[in-house]
N, C-alpha and C positions, 0 to 999 in steps of 0.2 A: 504494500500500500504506500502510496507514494504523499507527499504533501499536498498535491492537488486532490487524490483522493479524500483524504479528510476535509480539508475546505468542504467538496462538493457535498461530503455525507453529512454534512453538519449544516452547511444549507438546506439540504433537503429535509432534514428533521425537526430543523429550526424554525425553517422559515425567514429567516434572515438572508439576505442578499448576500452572494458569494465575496463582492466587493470587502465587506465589512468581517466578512469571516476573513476573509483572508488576512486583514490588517491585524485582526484580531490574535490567529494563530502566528505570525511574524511577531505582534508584540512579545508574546508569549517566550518564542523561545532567544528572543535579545534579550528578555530578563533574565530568563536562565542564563544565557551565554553570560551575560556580565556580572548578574552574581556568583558565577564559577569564575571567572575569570580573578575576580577582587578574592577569590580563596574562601567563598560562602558556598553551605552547600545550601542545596533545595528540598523541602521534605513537602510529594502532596499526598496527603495520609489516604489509605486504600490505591493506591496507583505505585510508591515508590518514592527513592530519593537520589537527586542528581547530586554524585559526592564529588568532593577533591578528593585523588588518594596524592598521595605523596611518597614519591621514589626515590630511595637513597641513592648515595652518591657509589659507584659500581666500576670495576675494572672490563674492558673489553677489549678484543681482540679485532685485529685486520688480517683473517687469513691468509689472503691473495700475499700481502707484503710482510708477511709473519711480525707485523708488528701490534705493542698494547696500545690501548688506549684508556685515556679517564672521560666516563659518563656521568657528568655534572648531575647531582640531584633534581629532579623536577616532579612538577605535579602533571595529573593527569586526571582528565573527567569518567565518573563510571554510573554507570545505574545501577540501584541496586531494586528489585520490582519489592512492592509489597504483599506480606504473607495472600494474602486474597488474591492478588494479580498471579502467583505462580500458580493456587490451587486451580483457579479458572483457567489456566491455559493448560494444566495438567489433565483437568476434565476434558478437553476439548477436543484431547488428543483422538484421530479414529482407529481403530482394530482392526 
C-alpha cells in the first residue's frame, strides 16, 4: 500500500477531499520526521512507537582493501508496532 493508497482510503471513508487528506497525512509524518530527528520518540498508543535507537561507536572492516575502519556512533529510527497491532496482523495471517 503505497501513500497515495491511504490518502484515497481515507477519502473514501471520510469523506473529506483527497486534497486535505493528503496535506493532512504529509503533516503527519514531518512531525514524526522532526521529532525523531530532535532525538524525541513518538508513542501512538494501540498503533506503536517511532523510537530513536542509538548505535554505538563500532570497528569495521574494508575487505576489498583489507583495511579497519571507525563507525562513529549514531542514531537511527525504528518502529516498534503495539501489542494489538502484532496480535491483529498475526490473526490475519491465511492457512
Amino acid at each position: 500500500m503505497t501513500k497515495a493508497d491511504i490518502v484515497n482510503e481515507i477519502s473514501l471513508k471520510t469523506g473529506i477531499e483527497k486534497i486535505a487528506v493528503q496535506v493532512t497525512v504529509e503533516a503527519f509524518m514531518n512531525e514524526v520526521k522532526g521529532a525523531m530527528a530532535s532525538g524525541k520518540n513518538v508513542y501512538l498508543r494501540g498503533f506503536g512507537s517511532f523510537i530513536v535507537k542509538k548505535r554505538a561507536e563500532k570497528t569495521g572492516r574494508n575487505i576489498s582493501q583489507n583495511t579497519t575502519l571507525i563507525i562513529p556512533a549514531h542514531n537511527i529510527p525504528a518502529f516498534k508496532p503495539a501489542k494489538t497491532f502484532v496480535s491483529k496482523v498475526k490473526k490475519s495471517v491465511p492457512v
